[in-house]
N, C-alpha and C positions, 0 to 999 in steps of 0.2 A: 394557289397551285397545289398546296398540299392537301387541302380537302377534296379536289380534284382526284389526283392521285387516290386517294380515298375510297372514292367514289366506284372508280373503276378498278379497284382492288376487289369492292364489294361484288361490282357486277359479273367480274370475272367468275369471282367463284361461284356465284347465282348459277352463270351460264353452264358451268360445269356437272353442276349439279345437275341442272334441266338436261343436260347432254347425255349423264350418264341414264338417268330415268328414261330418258329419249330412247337408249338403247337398249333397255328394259321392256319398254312398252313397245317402241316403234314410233311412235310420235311426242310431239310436245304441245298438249291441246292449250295449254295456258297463255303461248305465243299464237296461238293458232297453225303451229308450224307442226305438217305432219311427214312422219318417217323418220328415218335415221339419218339419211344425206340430210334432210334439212336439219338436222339439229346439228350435225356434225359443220354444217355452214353457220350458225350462230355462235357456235366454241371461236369458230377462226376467223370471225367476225369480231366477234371480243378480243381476241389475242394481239389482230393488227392496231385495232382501233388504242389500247393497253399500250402496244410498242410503240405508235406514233406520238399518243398523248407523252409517256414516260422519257421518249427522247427530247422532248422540249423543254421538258421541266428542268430547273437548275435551282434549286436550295442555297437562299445565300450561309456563309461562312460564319457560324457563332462563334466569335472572336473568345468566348468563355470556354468552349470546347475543344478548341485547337490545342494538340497535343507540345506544351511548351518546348522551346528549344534549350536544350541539359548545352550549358560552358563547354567550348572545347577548347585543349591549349596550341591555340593560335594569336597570334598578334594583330592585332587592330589596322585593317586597312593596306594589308600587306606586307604591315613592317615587322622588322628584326627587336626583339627584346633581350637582352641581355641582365637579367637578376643576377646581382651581389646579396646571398642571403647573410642576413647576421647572424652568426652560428657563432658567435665570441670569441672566444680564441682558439680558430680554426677555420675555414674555409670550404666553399660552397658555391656553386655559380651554376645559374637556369638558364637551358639556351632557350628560348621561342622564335622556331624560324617562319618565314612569313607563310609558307603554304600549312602552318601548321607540326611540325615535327617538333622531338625534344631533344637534347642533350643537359645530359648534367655532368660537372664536372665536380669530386669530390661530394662529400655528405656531412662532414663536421665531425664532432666528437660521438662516442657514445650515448654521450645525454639530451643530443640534440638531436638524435632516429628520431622522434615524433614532430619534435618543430618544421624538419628538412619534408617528412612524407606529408604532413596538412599542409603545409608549403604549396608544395605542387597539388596538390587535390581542389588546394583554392584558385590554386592558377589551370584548373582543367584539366590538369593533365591524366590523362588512361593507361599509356604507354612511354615509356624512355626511350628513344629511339636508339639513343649512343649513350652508352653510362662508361664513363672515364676514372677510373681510381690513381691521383697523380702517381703515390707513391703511397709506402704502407701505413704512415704514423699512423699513431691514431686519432688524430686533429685531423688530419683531411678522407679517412673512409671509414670511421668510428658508425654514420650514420647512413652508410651505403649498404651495409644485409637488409636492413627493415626496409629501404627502397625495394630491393630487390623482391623481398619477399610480399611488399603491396601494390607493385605496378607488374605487368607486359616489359620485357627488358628486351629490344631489340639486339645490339653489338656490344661485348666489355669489349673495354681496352686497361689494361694494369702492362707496368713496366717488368722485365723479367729480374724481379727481385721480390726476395720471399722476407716473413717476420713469421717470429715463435709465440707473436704475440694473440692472443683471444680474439681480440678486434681481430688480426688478419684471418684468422682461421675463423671465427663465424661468416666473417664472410666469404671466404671461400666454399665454405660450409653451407650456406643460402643458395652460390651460382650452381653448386652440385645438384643441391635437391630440385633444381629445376632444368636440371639437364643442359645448364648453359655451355657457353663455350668462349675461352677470353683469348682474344687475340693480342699479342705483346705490343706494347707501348714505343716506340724508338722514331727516331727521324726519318722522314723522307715517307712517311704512313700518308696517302691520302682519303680523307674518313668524307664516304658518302652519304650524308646527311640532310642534303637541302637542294636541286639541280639551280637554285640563285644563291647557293653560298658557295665560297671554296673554305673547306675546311682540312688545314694541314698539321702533322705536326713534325714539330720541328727539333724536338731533343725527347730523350735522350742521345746526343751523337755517337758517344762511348759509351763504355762499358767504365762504372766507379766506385772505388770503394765505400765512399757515402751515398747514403740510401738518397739523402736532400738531392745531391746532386741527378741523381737516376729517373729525377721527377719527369713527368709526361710534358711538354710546353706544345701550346696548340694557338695555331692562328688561325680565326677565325675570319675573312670578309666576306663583304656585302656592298657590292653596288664599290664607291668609293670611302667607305669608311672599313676599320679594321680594328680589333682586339683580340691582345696579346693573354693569353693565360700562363702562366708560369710557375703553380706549384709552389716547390721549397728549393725549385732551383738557384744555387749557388755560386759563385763570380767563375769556380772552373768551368762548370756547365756553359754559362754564359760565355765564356770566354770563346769553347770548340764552338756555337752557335756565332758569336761572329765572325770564327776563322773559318766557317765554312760555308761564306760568302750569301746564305740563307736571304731575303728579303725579311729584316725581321723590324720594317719603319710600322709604327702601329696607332690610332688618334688613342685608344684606351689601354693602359697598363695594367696589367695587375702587378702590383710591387711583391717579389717575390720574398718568399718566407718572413711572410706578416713585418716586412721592415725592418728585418735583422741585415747589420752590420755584414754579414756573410754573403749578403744576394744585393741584386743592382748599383754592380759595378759602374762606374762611368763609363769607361766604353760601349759596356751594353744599354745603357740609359742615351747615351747618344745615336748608338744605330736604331733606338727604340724612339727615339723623338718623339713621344708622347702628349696630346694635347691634354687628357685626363692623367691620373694613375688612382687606383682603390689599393688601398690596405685592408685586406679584412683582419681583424686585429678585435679583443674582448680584453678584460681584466687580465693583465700577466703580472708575472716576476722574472721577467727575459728582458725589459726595456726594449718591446716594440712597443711602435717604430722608434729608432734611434733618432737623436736626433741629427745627425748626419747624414741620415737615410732623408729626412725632410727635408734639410736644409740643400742636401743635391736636387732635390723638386723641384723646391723654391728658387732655388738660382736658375732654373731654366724655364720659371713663372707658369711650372704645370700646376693645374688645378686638383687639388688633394682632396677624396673623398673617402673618408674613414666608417665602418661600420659603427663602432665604440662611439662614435659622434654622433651618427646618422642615423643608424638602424639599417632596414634593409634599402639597398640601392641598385635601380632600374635605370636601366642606359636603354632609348629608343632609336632605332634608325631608322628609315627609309631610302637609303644606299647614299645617299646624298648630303644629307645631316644628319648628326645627334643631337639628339635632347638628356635630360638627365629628373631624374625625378627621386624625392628619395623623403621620409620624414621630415626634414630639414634642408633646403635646398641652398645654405647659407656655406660660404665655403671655405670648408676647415680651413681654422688660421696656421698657418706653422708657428710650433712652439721650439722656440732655439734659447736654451739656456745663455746667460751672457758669459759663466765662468763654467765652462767642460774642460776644464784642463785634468779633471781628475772626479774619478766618478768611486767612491770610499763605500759604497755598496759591500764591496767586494776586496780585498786587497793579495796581492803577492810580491813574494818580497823580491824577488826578479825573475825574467825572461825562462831559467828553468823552468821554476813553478809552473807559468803560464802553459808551456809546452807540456807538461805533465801532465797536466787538467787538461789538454787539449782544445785549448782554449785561443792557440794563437792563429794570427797574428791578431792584437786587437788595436781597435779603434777607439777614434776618439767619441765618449759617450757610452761603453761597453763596461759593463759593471767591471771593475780591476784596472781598467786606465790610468796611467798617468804619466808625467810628462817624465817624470826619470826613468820610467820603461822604455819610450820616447826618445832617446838618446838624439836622434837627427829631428827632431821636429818637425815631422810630416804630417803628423796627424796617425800614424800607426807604428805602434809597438808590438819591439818581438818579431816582426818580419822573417 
């Protein structure tokens, strides 16, 4: 077919040429065709005969030529992805919703801007649809300017509280240079992101003196599965989240502030009934996760998935089930000391002290614990 094609390419312009000579002369003695009507009938004679032939022709598909399909970030088959990036000690999480959109929530520290942005570039991503800054440490938006400044940023959301710190101001400094625009972070926010997700959040309820507390907490579902984000929210936070009657039951947790003593109060761990929980948690000197923080897990035989352990961890849905996928899919053991009655890391010589450093109320497992701080034998001192 393609020599064909060819062929009548050639004759075409033959004809052409005899046509315009035709019109020169008046005839075309070669064909034996005399005058200009006739030669102007052999031009349109070629043309139809060109158009007929050319409409049948079909070129099969050189599977070597065909312009490859470039990764887009989208989820496999419809489904919801959910990325825990290991960013160490600090916090990170990639939404992939199934028609393809993004959220990220948090960026990690400073020094993990490049790990967070080749992150997503490997997972496809082009654009951030929803970019979330919980709050301002520098553990959860250290690695959100370098986002900003190498993706398409659809929506911020940041809670209305400011830092004097570098981290916050280069990135404030980022959303400027691009004309962005951050809409505040608080309860009852519903963030249009996916038209098969509902995407809420749900604190900050108040207004609080700690910054922890002020953190952005967002529910995420899908179908019948749901995950809970939480930031460095703290047991007050948690607490106005379940006086204010929120739906806040969820199969995925994020255990808030990397498994400190401070966040995942019992109460809220129970209106959260969680089938999963991630810690994202790296090398510290803070003793996350406590081990109190585990052992309230463990007693409710939720399955614990740690970065520190794991690396990074991908939770799959299809509204129906999760799956989980992750370096190591083996699942973290809880580690519970047999004697915490006193953790000599740290000491003070009583409940003053503790209150000074700002430190109270502590528990059991919190560096300066112990059981004559303890006075009632609850399990927390200095109350």
């Amino acid at each position: 077919m393609e020599n064909a094609a060819v062929v009548l390419v050639l004759l075409l312009i033959f004809a052409t040429i005899r046509f315009i000579l035709g019109i020169v002369k008046g005839n075309i003695k070669f064909l034996g065709i005399d005058g200009r009507k006739s030669s102007l009938y052999l031009l349109i004679t070629c043309f139809v005969v060109f158009f007929i032939s050319g409409c049948g022709l079909v070129v099969p598909e050189d599977e070597s030529t065909v312009t490859p399909h470039i990764k887009e970030a989208t989820s496999e088959s419809g489904n919801l992805k959910v990325h825990y990036i290991d960013v160490g000690q600090g916090a990170s999480q990639l939404i992939l919703t199934p028609s393809g959109k993004t959220m990220l929530i948090d960026g990690g520290n400073n020094d993990d801007e490049g790990r967070v942005v080749n992150y997503l570039k490997k997972e496809g991503v082009k654009k951030v649809d929803v970019l979330i800054g919980t709050h301002p440490d520098a553990d959860h938006i250290g690695g959100l300017d370098a986002v900003v400044d190498a993706f398409d940023i659809g929506y911020i959301y940041m809670p209305k509280v400011s830092s004097n710190t570098k981290t916050f101001e280069s990135l404030l400094t980022s959303i400027a240079n691009k004309n962005l625009k951050v809409t505040t972070a608080k309860a009852g926010i519903d963030i249009k992101l996916d038209e098969q997700l509902t995407v809420k959040m749900l604190a900050p309820v108040n207004t609080y003196q700690d910054k922890n507390n002020m953190s952005a907490v967002i529910k995420l579902t899908f179908g019948s599965n749901s995950f809970l984000f939480t930031g460095d929210a703290e047991a007050e936070s948690e607490q106005d989240m379940v006086s204010s009657g929120t739906d806040l039951k969820a199969d995925v947790l994020l255990v808030g502030h990397h498994g400190s003593n401070s966040s995942t109060s019992q109460s809220f761990l129970n209106a959260v009934n969680p089938k999963y929980a991630v810690i994202q948690v790296g090398d510290n000197n803070y003793g996350h996760p406590t081990d109190r923080i585990l052992k309230q897990l463990a007693d409710k035989k939720i399955k614990i998935y740690r970065n520190d352990k794991q690396g990074n961890i991908i939770f799959t849905s299809n509204g129906e089930k999760i799956t989980q996928s992750s370096k190591s899919t083996t699942e973290v053991e809880t580690s519970i000391k047999q004697d915490d009655r006193q953790n000599t890391s740290v000491y003070y010589k009583n409940c003053t002290a503790v209150r000074e450093a700002g430190k109270a109320p502590l528990y059991k497992g919190d560096p300066g614990y112990s059981t004559k701080l303890d006075r009632d034998g609850d399990g927390i001192a200095c109350e």
